[in-house]
LUMLOMI-470445 format. One record per atom (N, C-alpha, C): z, y, x; residue in one letter. Coordinates in steps of 0.001 Angstrom, whole numbers, plus 500000, padded with zeros to 6 digits. Example, Ala and Ser with C-alpha at 12.3 -4.5 7.8 and 13.67 -1.06 7.14 Angstrom:
REM LUMLOMI-470445
507800494310513190a;507800495500512300a;507800496700513200a;507080497750512850s;507140498940513670s;507870500030512900s;
This chain:
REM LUMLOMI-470445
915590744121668520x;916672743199668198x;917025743247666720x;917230744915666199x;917303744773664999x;916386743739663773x;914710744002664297x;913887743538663546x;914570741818663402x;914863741347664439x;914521739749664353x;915921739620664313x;917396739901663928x;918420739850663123x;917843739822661283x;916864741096661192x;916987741344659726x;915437739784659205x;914741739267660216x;914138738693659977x;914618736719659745x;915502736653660786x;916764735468660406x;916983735592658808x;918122736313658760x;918770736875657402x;917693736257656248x;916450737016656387x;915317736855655384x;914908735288655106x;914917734889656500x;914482733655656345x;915514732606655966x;916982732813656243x;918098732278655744x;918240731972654334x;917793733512653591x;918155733496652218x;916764733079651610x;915778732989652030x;914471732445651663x;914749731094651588x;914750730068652442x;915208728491653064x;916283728327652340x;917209728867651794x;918562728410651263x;919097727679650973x;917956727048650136x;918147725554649607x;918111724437650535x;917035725022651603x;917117723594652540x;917795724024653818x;918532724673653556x;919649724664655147x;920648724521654526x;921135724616653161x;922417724469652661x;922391723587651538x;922412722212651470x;921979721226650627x;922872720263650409x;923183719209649742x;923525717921650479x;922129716785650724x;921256717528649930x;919915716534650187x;919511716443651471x;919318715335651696x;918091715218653257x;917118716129653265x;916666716324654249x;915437717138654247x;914306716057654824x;914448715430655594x;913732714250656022x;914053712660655918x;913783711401655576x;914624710722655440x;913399709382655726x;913980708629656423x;913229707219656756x;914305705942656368x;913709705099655218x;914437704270654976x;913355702719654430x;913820701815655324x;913144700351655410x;911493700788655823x;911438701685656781x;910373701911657426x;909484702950656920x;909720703566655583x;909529704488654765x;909383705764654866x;908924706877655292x;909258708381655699x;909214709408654305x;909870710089653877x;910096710396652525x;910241711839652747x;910576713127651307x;911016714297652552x;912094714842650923x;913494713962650948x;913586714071649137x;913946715019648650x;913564716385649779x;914086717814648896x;913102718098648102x;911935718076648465x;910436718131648229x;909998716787646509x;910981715769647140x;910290715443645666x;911824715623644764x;912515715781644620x;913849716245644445x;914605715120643815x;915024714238644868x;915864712808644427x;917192713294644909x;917756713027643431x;919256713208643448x;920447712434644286x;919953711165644369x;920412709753644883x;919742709211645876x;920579708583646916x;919968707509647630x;919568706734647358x;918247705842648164x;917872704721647718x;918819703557646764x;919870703240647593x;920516702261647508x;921767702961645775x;921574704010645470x;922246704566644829x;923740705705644745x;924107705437645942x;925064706133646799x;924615707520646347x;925675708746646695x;925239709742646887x;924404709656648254x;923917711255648318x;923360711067649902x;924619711649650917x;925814711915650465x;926440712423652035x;927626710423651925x;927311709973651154x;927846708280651397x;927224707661652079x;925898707611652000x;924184707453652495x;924542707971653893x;924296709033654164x;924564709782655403x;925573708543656523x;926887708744655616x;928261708621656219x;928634707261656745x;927570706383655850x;927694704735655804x;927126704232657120x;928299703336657710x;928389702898658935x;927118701912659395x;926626700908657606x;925897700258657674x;924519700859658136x;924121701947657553x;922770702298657678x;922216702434658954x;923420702293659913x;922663702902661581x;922054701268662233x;922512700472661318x;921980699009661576x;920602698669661264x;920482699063659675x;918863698944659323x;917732700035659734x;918274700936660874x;917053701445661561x;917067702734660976x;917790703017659545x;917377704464658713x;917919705846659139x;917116706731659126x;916882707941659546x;917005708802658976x;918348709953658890x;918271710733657954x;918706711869658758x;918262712725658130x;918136714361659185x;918475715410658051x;919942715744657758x;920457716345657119x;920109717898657609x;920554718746656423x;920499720406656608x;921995720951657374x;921338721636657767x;922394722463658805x;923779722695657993x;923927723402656729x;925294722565656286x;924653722091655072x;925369720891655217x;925552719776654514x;926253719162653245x;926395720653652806x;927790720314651551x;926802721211650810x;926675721112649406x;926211722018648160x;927356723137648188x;926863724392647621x;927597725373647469x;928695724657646069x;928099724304645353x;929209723915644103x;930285723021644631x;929856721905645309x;930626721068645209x;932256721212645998x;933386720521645659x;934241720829645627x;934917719481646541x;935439719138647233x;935440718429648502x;937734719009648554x;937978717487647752x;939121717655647046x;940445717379649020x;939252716494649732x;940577716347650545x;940190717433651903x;939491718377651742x;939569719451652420x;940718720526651833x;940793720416650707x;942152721156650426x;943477721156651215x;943240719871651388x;945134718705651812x;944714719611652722x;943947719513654146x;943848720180655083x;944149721445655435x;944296721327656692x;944464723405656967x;943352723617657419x;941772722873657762x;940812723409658215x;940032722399658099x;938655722434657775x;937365721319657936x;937017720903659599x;937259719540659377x;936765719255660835x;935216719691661210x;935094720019662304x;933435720123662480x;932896719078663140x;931901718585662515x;931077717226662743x;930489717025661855x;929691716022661458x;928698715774660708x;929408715489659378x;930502715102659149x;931036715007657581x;932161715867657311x;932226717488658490x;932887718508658259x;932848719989657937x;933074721037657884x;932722722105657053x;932850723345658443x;931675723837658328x;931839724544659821x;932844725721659424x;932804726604658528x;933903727703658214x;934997727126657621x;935075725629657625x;936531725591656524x;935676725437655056x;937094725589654220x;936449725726652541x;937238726630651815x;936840726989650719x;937998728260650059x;938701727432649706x;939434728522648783x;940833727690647843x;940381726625646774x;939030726686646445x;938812725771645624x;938176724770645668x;938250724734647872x;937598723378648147x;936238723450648319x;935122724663648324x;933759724373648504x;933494725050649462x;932462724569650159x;932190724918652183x;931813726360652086x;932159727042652941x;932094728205653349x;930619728851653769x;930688727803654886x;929441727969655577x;927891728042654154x;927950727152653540x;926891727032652621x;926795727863651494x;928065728473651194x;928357729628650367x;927516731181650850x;928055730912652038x;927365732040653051x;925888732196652822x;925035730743653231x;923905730755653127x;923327731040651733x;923562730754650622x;923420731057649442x;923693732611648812x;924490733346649560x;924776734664649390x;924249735294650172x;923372734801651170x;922363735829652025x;921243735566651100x;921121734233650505x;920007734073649459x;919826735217648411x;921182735526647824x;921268736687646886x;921164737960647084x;921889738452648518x;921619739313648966x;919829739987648995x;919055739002649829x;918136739412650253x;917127739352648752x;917395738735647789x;916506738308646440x;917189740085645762x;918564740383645647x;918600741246645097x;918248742663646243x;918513743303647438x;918098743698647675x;916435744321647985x;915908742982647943x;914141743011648054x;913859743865646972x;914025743045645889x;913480743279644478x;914010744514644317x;914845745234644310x;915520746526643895x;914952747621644533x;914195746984645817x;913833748343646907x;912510748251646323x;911752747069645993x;910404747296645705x;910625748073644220x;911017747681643014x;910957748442641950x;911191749691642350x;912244750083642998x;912322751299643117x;911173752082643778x;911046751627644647x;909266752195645466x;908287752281644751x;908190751783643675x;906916751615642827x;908008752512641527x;908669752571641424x;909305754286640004x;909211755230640804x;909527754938641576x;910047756818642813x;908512757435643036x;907434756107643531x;906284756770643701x;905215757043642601x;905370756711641455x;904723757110640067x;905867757981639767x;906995758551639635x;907576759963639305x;907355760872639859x;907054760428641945x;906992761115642349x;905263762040642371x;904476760969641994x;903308761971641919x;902656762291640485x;903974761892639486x;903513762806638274x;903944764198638602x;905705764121639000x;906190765452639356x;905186766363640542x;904270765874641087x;903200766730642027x;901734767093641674x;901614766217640546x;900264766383640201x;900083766362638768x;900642766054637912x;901045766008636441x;900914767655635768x;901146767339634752x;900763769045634330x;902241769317633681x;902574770351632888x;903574771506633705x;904563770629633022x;904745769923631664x;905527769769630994x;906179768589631362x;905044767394632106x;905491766303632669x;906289766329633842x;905747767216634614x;906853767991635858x;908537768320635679x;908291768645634650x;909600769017634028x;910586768493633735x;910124767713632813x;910715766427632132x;911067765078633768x;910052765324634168x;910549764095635659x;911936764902636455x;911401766218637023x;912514766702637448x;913837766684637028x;913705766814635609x;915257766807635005x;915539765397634416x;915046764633634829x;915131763020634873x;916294762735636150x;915424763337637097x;915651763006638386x;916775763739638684x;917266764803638396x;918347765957638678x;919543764979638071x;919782764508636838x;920623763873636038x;921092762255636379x;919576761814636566x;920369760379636846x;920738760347638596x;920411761381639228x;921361761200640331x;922688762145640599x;923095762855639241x;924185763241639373x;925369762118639176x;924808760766638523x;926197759994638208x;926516759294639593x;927624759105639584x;928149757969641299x;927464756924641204x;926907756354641919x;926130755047641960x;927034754087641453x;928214754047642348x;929271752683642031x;930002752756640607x;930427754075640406x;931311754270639246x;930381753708637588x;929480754236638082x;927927754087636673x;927807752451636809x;927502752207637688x;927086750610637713x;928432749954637347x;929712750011637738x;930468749791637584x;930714749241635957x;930671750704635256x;930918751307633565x;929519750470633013x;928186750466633408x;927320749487632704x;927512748317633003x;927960747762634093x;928057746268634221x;929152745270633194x;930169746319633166x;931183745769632577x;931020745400630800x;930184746146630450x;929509746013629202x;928495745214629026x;927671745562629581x;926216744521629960x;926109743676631253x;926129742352630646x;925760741541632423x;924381740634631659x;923078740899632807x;921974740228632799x;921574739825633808x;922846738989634496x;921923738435635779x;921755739250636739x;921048737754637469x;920282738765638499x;919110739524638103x;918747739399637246x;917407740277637069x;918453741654636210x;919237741089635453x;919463742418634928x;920303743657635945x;921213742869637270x;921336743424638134x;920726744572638871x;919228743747639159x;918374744573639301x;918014745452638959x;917727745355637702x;917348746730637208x;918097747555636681x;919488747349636670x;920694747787636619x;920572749361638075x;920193748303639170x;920435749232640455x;918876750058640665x;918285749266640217x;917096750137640388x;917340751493639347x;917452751079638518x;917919752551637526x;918768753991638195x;919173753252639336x;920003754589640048x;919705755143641329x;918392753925641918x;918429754082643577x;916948754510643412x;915664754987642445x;914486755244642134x;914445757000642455x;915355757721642083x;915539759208641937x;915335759412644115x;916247759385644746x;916005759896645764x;914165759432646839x;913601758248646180x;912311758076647063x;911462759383645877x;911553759489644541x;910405760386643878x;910920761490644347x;912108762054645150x;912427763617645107x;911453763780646474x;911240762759647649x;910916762870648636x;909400762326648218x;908682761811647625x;907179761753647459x;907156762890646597x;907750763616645796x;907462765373645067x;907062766126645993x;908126765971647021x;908154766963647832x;906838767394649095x;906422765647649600x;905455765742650345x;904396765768649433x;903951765230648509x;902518765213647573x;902690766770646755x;903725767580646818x;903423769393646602x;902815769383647920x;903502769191648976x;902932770157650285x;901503769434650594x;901028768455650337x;899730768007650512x;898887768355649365x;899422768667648396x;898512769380647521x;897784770398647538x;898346771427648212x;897402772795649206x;896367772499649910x;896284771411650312x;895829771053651698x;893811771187651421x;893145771502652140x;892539771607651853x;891500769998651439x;891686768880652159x;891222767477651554x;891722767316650439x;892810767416649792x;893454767257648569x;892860767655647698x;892531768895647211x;891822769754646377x;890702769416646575x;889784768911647623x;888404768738647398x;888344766909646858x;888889765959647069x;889528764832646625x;889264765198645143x;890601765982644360x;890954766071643055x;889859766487642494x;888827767563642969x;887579768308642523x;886642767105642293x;886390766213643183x;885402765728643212x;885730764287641994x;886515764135641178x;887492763264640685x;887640761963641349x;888295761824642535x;888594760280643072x;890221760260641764x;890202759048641749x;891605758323641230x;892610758520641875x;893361758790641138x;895110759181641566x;895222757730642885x;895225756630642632x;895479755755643737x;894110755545644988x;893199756217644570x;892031756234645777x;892695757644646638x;893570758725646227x;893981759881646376x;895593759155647454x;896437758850646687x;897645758542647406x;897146757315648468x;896226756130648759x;895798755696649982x;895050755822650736x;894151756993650570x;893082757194651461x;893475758646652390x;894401759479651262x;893833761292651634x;896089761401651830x;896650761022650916x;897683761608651009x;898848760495651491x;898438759346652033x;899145758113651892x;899978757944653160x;899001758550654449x;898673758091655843x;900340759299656249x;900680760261655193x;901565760974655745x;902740760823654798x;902819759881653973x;903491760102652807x;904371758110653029x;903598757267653752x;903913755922653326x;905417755749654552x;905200756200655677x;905871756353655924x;907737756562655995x;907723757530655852x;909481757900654964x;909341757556654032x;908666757159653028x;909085756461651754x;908952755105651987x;908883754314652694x;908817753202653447x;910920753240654040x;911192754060654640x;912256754361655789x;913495754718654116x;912924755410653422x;913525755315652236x;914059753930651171x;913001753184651294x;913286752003650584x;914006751228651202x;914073751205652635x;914589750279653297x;916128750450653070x;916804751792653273x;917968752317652495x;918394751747651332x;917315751813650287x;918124751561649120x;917993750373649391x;917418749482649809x;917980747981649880x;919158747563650431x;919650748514651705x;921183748466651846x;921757748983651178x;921627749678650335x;922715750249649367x;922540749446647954x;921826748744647641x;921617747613646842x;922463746641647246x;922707746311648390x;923436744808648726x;925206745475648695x;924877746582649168x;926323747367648813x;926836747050647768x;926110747890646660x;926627747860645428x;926955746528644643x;925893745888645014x;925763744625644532x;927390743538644958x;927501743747646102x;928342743461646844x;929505743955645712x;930047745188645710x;930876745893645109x;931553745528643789x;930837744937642876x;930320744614641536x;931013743459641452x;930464742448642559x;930867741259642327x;932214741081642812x;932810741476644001x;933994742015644207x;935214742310643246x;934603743059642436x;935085743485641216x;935104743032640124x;934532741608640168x;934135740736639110x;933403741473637667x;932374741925638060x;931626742478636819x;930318742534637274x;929616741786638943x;928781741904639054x;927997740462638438x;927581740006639307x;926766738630638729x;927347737713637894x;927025736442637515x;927561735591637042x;928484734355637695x;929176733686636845x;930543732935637428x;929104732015638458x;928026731446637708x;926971730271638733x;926555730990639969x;926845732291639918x;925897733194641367x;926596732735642355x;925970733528643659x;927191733479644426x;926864734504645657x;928073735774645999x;927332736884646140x;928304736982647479x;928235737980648169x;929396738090649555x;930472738573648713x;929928739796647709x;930837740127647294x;932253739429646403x;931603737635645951x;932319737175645415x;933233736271646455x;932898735996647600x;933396735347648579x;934281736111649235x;934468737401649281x;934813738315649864x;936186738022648906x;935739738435647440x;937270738164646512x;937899737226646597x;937338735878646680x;938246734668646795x;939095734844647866x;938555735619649195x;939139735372650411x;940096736043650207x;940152737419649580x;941107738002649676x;942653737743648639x;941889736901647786x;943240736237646763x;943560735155647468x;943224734625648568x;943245733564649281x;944632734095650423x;943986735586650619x;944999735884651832x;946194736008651539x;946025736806650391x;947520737253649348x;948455736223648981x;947983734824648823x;949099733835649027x;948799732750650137x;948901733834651101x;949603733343652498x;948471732543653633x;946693732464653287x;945693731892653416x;945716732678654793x;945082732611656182x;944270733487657233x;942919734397656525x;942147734986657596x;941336735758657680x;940295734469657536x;940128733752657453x;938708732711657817x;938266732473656585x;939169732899655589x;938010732781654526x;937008733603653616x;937329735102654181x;936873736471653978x;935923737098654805x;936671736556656465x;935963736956657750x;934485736557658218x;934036735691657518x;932699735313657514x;931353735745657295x;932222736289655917x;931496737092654963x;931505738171655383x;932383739041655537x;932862740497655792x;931407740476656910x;931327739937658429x;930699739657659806x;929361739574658949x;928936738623658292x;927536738818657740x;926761739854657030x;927349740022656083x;927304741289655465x;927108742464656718x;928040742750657389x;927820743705658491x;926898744032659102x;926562742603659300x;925492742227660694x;924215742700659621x;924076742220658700x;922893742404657804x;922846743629657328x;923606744789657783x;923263745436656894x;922564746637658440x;924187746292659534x;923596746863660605x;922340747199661002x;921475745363660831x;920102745318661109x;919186746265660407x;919237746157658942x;918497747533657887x;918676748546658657x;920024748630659064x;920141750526659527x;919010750455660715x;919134749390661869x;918308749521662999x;917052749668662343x;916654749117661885x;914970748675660991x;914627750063660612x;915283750776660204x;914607751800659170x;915292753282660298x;916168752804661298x;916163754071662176x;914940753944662824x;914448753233663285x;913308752573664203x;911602753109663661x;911334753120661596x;910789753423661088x;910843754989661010x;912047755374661162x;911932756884660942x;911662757476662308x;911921756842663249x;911617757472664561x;909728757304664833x;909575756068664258x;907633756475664457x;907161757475664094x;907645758214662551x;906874759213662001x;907241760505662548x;909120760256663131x;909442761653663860x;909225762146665913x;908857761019666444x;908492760997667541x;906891761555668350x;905960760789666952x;904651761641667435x;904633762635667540x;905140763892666321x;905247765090665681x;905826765575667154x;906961765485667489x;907209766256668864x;906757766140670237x;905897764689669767x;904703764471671065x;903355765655670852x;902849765924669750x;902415766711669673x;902464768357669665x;903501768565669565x;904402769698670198x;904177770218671159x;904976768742671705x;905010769134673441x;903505768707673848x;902361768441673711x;901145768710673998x;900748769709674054x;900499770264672875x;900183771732672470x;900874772866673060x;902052772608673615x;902679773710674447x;901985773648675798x;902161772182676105x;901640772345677810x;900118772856677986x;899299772534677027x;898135773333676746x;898199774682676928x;898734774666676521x;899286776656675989x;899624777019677376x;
């Protein structure tokens, strides 16, 4: 269940654009079949926007066919007489969560911040998987001085608080989402190299290892052929972590207004509106959305990567208990 929660999510924030649009995604007009996300027409034929296009009573006369995205409002746009309102009607020219205080749909905000979520979490877990596992097998196989120098790399940059550090650099430096990234990767890289040190020492004894290194195969013919099959594993169950703790932080940042930029749009920034929303006198519906997604998404990681750690720890005591009943 977990897997195909965290696989939605993925595909949510992947699709983003075309589940949360005001463009058609399909559109038949004077017999015509068109698809205008794909060629990216701003306007209706006739010149209208497309949610006028949509909305126009006339068009159900000339036969035309339009098959809007699941929500239907742009994250920017600002939808002045949903304000007057105490809630978006739901129907085809209404807002399924409502809208914030400044008038733009909820629902499509949402979808766009699972977009961010999953773009900044991905990217942060892969960089980090690819630093953690080149520190981690200089610190195992490197010679004495490089060992050294990684270790006390690694000892230091995970003594600072994740949030407090990101916090103190963000507020000085903002680069985006990319600079985000590597903002968090800079702090979440130390715990996968302490755990590839640790297994690529103890496979270093081993007797394939040493005959491997003797015979000179390549450091990467070495970590996928001889040391990989026991090592990809938890550092796999590892990354998956820091990608929830990426959407955390990330989350956190923006919250705090020092994470992304005013154009992003993050839970964590939806989360703030809602809550300056509540403070003069707004409900829970415009926070509560977010808060539930976020949850649900992060829940799923935890299932995903409990699920991963139980493959590598379940055989091991199947083999155990073999070897005993043998015995």
């Amino acid at each position: 269940m977990a897997r195909i929660v965290c696989i939605v999510f993925v595909l949510v924030g992947v699709f983003a654009p075309v589940f949360a649009a005001e463009t058609p995604i399909v559109l038949r007009h004077e017999g015509e079949w068109a698809v205008p996300q794909w060629s990216g027409e701003r306007r209706a034929p006739d010149g209208q926007t497309w949610r006028e296009f949509w909305l126009d009573p006339e068009r159900d006369q000339d036969d035309s066919v339009v098959v809007m995205p699941f929500c239907s409002w742009d994250p920017a746009t600002i939808d002045h007489d949903a304000i007057l309102r105490t809630a978006g009607s739901v129907g085809r020219d209404g807002h399924w969560f409502g809208v914030d205080r400044y008038g733009r749909d909820i629902a499509s905000r949402l979808v766009h911040a699972t977009r961010t979520a999953v773009v900044i979490g991905g990217l942060t877990a892969f960089f980090a998987f690819l630093i953690g596992l080149a520190m981690g097998y200089a610190a195992a196989f490197g010679p004495g001085i490089l060992r050294a120098i990684v270790d006390r790399l690694t000892i230091v940059t995970m003594a600072f608080p994740v949030v407090i550090a990101a916090v103190a650099v963000a507020a000085v430096w903002s680069g985006g989402t990319l600079g985000t990234v590597l903002l968090l990767t800079a702090f979440f890289w130390p715990p996968i190299a302490r755990n590839a040190r640790a297994e690529l020492r103890r496979q270093r004894q081993l007797p394939r290892i040493e005959t491997a290194r003797s015979l000179g195969y390549s450091s990467w013919r070495i970590l996928r052929h001889h040391a990989g099959p026991e090592l990809w594993r938890p550092l796999l169950t590892l990354t998956v972590f820091v990608c929830i703790d990426s959407i955390f932080v990330e989350s956190a940042l923006s919250f705090l207004g020092v994470g992304l930029g005013s154009d992003s749009i993050s839970y964590g920034g939806i989360l703030r509106d809602g809550r300056l929303a509540a403070l003069n006198g707004a409900g829970t519906e415009q926070w509560l959305p977010a808060a539930v997604s976020i949850s649900a998404f992060v829940l799923a990681l935890h299932g995903v990567a409990g699920g991963r750690r139980s493959d590598f720890v379940q055989p091991r005591s199947n083999n155990r208990n073999s070897a005993s009943s043998v015995a």
